[in-house]
Structures are given as C-alpha cells and as structure tokens.
C-alpha positions in Angstrom: -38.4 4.6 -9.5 -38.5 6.1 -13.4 -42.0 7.2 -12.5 -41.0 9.1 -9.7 -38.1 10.3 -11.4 -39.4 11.5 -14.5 -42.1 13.8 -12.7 -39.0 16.1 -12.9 -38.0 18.0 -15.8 -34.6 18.7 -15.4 -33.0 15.7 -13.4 -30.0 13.6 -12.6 -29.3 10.7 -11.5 -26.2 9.8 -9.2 -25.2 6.6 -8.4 -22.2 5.1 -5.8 -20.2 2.7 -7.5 -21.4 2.9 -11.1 -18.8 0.8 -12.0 -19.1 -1.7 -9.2 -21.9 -2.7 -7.5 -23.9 -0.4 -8.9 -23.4 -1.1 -11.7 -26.7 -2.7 -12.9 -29.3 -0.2 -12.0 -26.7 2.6 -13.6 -26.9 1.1 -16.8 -30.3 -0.1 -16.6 -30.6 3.6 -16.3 -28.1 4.7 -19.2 -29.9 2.4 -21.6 -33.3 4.5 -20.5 -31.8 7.4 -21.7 -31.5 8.8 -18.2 -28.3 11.1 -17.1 -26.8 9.3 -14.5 -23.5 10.4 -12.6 -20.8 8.1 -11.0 -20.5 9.3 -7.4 -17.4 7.9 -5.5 -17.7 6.1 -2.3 -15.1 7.9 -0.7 -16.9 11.5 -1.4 -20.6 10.6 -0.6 -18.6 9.0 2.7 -17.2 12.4 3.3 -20.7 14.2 2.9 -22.5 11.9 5.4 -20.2 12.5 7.9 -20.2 16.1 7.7 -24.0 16.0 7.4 -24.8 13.1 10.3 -21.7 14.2 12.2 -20.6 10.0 12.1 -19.9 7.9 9.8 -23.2 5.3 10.6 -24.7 4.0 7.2 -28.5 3.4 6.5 -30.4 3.5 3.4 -32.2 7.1 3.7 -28.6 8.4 5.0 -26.8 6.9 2.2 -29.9 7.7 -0.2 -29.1 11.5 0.7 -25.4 11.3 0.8 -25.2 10.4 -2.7 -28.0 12.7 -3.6 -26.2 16.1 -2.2 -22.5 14.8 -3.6 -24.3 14.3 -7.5 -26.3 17.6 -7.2 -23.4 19.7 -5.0 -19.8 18.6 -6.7 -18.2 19.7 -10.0 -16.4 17.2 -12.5 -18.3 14.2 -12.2 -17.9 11.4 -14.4 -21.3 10.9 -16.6 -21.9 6.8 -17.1 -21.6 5.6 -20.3 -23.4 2.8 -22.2 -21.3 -0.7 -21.8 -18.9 -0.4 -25.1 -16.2 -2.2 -26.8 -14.2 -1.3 -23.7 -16.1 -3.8 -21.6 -15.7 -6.6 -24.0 -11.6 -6.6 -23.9 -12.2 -6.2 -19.7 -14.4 -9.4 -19.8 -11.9 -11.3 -22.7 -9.1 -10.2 -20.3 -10.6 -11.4 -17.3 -11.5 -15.2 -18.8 -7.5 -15.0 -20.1 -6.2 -14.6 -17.0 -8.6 -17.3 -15.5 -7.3 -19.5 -18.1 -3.3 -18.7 -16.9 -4.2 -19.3 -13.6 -6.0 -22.8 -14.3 -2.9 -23.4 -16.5 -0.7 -23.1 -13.4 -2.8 -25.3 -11.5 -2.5 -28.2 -13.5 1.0 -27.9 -14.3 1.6 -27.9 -10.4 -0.3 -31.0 -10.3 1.3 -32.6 -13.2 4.9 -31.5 -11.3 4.0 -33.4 -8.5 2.8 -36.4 -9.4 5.4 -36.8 -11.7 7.9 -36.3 -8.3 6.3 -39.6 -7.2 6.8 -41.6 -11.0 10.2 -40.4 -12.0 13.6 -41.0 -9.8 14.4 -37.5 -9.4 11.3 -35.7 -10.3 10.6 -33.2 -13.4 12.2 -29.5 -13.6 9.7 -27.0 -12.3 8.5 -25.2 -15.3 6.6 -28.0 -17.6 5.4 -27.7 -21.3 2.5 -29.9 -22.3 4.9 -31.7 -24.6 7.8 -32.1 -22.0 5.6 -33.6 -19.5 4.0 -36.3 -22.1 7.7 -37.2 -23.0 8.7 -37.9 -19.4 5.5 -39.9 -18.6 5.7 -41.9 -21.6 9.6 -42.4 -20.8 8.7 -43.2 -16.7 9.0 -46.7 -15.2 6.7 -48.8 -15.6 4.3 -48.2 -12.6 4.3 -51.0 -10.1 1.1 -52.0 -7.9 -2.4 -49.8 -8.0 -0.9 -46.8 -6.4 1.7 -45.7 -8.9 -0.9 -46.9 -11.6 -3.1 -44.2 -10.6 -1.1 -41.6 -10.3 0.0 -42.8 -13.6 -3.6 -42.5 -15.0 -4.3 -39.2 -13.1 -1.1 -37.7 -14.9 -2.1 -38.9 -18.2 -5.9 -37.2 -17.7 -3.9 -34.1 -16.5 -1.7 -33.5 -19.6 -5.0 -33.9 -21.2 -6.5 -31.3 -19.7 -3.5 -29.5 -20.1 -3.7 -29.8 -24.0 -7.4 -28.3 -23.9 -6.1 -25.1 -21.8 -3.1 -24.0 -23.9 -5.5 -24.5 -26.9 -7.9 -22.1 -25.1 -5.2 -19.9 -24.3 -3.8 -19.7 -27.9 -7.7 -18.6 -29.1 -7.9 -16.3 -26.5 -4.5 -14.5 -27.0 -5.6 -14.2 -31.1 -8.6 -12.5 -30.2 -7.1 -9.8 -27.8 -4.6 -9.8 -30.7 -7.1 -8.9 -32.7 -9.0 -6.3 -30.6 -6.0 -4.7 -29.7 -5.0 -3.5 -33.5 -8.8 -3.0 -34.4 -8.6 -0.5 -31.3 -5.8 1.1 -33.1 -3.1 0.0 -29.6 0.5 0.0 -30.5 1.4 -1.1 -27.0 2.3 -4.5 -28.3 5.1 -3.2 -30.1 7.0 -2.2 -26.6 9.1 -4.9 -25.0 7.1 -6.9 -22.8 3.7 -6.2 -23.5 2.0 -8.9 -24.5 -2.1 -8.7 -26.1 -3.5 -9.3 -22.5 -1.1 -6.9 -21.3 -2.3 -4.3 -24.0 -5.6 -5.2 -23.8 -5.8 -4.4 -20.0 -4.3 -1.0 -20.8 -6.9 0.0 -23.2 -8.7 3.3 -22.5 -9.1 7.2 -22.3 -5.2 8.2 -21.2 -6.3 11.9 -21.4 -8.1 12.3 -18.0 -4.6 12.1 -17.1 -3.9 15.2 -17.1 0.3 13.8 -16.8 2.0 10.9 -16.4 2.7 11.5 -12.7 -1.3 11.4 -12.6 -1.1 8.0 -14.5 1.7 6.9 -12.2 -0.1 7.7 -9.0 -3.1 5.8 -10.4 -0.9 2.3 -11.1 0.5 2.6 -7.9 4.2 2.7 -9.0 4.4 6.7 -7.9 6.5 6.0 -4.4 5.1 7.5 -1.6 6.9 9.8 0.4 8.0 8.9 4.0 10.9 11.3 4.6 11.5 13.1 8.3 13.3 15.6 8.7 16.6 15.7 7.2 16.1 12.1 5.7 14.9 11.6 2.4 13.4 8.8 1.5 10.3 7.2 -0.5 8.8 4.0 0.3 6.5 1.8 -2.0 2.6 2.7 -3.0 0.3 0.0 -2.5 -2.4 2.0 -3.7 -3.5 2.3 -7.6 -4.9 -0.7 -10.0 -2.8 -3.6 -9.4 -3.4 -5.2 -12.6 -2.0 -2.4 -14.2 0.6 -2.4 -11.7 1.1 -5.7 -12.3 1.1 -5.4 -16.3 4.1 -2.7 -15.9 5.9 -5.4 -13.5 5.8 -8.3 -15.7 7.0 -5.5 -18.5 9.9 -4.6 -16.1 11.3 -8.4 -15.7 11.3 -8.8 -19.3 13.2 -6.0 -20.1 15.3 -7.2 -17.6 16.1 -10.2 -19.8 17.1 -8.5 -22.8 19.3 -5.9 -23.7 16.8 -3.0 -23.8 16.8 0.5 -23.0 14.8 -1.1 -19.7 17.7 -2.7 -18.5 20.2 0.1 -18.9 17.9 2.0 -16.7 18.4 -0.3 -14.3 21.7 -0.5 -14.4 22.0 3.5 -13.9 20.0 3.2 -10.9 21.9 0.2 -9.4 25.3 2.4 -10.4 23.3 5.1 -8.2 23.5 3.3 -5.1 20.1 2.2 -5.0 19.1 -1.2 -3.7 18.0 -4.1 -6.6 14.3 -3.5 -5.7 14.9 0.5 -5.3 16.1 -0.1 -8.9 13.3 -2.4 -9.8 10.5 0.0 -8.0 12.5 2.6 -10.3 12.0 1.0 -13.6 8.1 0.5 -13.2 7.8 4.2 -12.7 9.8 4.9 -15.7 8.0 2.2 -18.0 4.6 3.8 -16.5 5.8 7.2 -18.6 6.9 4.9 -21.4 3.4 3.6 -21.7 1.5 7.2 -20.9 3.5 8.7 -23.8 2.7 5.9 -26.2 -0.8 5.8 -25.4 -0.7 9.3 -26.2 0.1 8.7 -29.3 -2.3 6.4 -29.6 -5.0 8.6 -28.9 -3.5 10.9 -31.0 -3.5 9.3 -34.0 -7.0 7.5 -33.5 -8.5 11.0 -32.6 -11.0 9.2 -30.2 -11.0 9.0 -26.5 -12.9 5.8 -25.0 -13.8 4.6 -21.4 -10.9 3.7 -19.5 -8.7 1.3 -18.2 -9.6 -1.8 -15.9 -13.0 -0.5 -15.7 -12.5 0.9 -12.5 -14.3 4.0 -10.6 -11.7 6.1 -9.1 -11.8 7.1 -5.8 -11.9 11.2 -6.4 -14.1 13.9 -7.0 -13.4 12.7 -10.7 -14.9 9.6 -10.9 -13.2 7.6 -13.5 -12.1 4.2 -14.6 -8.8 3.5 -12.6 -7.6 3.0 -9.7 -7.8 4.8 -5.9 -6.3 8.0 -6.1 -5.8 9.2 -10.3 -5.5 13.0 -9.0 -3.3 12.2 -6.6 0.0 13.9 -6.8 3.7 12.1 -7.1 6.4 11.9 -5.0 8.3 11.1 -8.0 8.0 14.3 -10.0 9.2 17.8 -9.4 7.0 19.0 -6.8 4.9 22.8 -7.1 6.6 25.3 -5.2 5.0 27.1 -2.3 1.6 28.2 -2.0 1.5 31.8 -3.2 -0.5 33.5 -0.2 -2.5 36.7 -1.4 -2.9 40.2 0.7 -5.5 40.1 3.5 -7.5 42.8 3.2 -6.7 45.0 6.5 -9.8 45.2 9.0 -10.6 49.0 9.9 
C-alpha cells in the first residue's frame, strides 16, 4: 500500500475512523511520515449515497467514498502521532475498570454478609467496615455458613488489593493532571479521573454552546407551535456527560454556587430533574471557561477529549455532533436573504 502510495508526489491519505477502528493502519501511517486525514463515517456515508444512489456498503464503494470525502471536503482533522493525551485516556480507562470491579465485590461482600449477620450490613461498605462485622458475626454453624464465611473473608481480601490499586491509580492521574498544567481539580466535584477525562484542545470549540452540544447536556428542542419546551440530548460523549453529572450531585451536597443554581431553577418552576438537566449545562460553561484558562496560561493546545472522532465535517476528538448548535443559547436571527438578480 506505501508502494503504491508513494508513486504520487503530492498525496493524502484519508482514513474512516482514525480514532476507532481505524485506528491502527492511521497511525501505522502517521509514524511513516505519511499525511493522513480523519474522515467521519457519517460524511463518507453521505458521499456514497449520493454517488451509488443507496446506502449499500462494499469495499471498492467504501474505498471511494472515503477517497472523494478526504480529497473533496474542507477542515478536516489531520491525525496526529499517539501523545501524552492517549496515555491519561488509557490510565482513565484501567481507573474506571478498577471502580467498577470495586462495586462488584462490595455487592458480593453485601450479600453474603445478609446471610451471616441477623439483619444484614448497610449498603454502602468500606473495606474496614466489612472486616469489623465479619470478625464480630456469629460463629458460623454447619459447612454452609462456613463457606460463605470463608468466601467473605477471600472477598475483603480482594477488596484490600483494589482500593490499593485504586489509591496508585488516582496519584498518578494526580500527577498527570498538574504536569498537564489542569486546574480542573480545583472545581467542586472534579476529581483526577474526572479531570483527566477532560484533558484536551477546548479551542476547536469555537463556544461553550459548541462544547455543550458535544457533552450532550445542550437540550434538544421539541417545541410545537405555541408550546415551548426542550427535552433531553442523548447525543454527545457520555463520559463527559457523565463527569459533569457526578460534578452536579456533589455540588448538590454542599453549599456551592452549584447548588444555589439549583435552587433558582427549582424557585423557577422547573421540575427537580429540569433543574438538575439545568445545572449540567451550566457546569459545562463552568468547565469550558476554565479550560480556557487553561490553555491560556499553558499556551499549548493538545489532542482532545475522550479520544473521540466527531461525527462532522470537522473531525475531532469528542463526541457526535461538536458543531452542532444549542437549543440552550440565544439563537441567530433570521437568515439574511440577498437580491436575486432580475432575469431579462
């Protein structure tokens, strides 16, 4: 394929999902010292079916789709060599793995412990809350409560390992995060993982409705007619979404300029998750601004967040529609129709 490639001077490479499946032979390429273009699924989709007239996929179809969208449209994304970017994405990645095996166990642990201990354990469990209650149980009568004796004890083992794991992996986000030059950590309810996942180029946002729209916590119009209303986005990253969520119920907690906002919107007439779906959006500017700043004082733009191809003519890390525009900004005014030129 370089062979064939290089017998061309001036040449470009375009591939679909540069981020994604694709991913291999683009950077294969990259490292070659080849130009090679991201081309979004969604527009080399668009080109076959107004080329083929369907939307029927084989490889010489899809081989030309991608070929005409790389050469034909304007403003997209060149692929960059893997950076420091990709390491936080992969560190992020194993931590949430790590949270979700955590949860796992402690279910486990919460169970059997239902079945030792006249009337159970409380839900949430710390390693050292559920050794106390084991070592405090009954002693266990006959081989059945034995083993769920022994199989509890081999649990809060395991248990022990994971938040040890956890702790490591939280100091080395920790640690990524302020060699990065992030200050997100120091907004209420972001946490290292939270900030890590955030990490990237905030300016091919051009605003923070972009950046909104891209998260997903943009509402969607729905209105008819004379009725205004919004309804919610499912669209956007939802680990970012979900970042800016877990940010919203901590702020919820405390006395923070979060939860007055809430309070506003509640004194509004909206409904609790109106006022909730409200309080994402507004902590999604929060976080644009500050990443501004960010950027601003480290004077260097990087890949961006989640590692994500976007779904627009501007191919780009995040999400499904980062161009698209909000329903929860002030909207442009009318199109401004120019003069037709009178036929004789």
């Amino acid at each position: 394929m370089l062979a064939a490639g290089r017998a061309f001077t001036d040449r470009v490479w375009a591939v679909e999902g540069s981020y994604g499946i694709g991913r291999h032979i683009a950077q294969r390429l990259v490292a070659d010292g080849e130009p090679v273009l991201d081309a979004p699924a969604k527009l080399s989709a668009r080109v076959r079916v107004f080329d083929t007239g369907q939307g029927r996929k084989s490889d010489p179809v899809d081989a030309h789709s991608v070929a005409v969208a790389g050469l034909r449209s304007h403003g997209l994304r060149p692929v960059a060599a893997d950076d420091v970017t990709v390491v936080v994405r992969l560190l992020v990645d194993r931590r949430d793995e790590l949270g979700r095996a955590r949860t796992d166990i402690i279910s486990r642990i919460h169970q059997l412990l239902l079945q030792l201990i006249p009337g159970g354990a409380k839900k949430f469990l710390t390693r050292g809350q559920a050794s106390y209650l084991l070592r405090t149980a009954p002693e266990p009568a006959g081989i059945v409560a034995q083993t769920r004796h022994d199989l509890a004890r081999e649990l809060i083992e395991e248990l022990t390992t994971i938040d040890a794991k956890i702790r490591a992996a939280d100091k080395q986000l920790r640690q990524l995060v302020t060699e990065h030059g992030s200050t997100l950590t120091e907004l209420h309810g972001i946490g290292p993982s939270g900030a890590a996942r955030l990490i990237g180029d905030i300016h091919r946002f051009r605003t923070p409705a972009h950046f909104a729209s891209c998260n997903g916590t943009a509402p969607l119009e729905a209105s008819c007619g004379d009725q205004r209303r919004h309804r919610l986005s499912r669209a956007g990253n939802r680990r970012i979404n979900r970042t800016l969520h877990i940010m919203a119920i901590v702020q919820l907690r405390r006395d923070t300029p979060g939860r007055a906002y809430y309070r506003r919107r509640l004194a509004e007439g909206k409904t609790t998750m109106e006022a909730l779906r409200a309080l994402k959006r507004h902590l999604s500017d929060v976080v644009y601004k500050r990443m501004l700043h960010d950027a601003a004082t480290r004077g260097a733009g990087e890949t961006g967040p989640g590692e994500h191809s976007g779904a627009t003519l501007q191919s780009s890390a995040d999400g499904l529609i980062p161009t698209a525009a909000s329903s929860d900004k002030s909207q442009p005014g009318p199109a401004t129709k120019k003069p037709k030129t009178k036929s004789p």
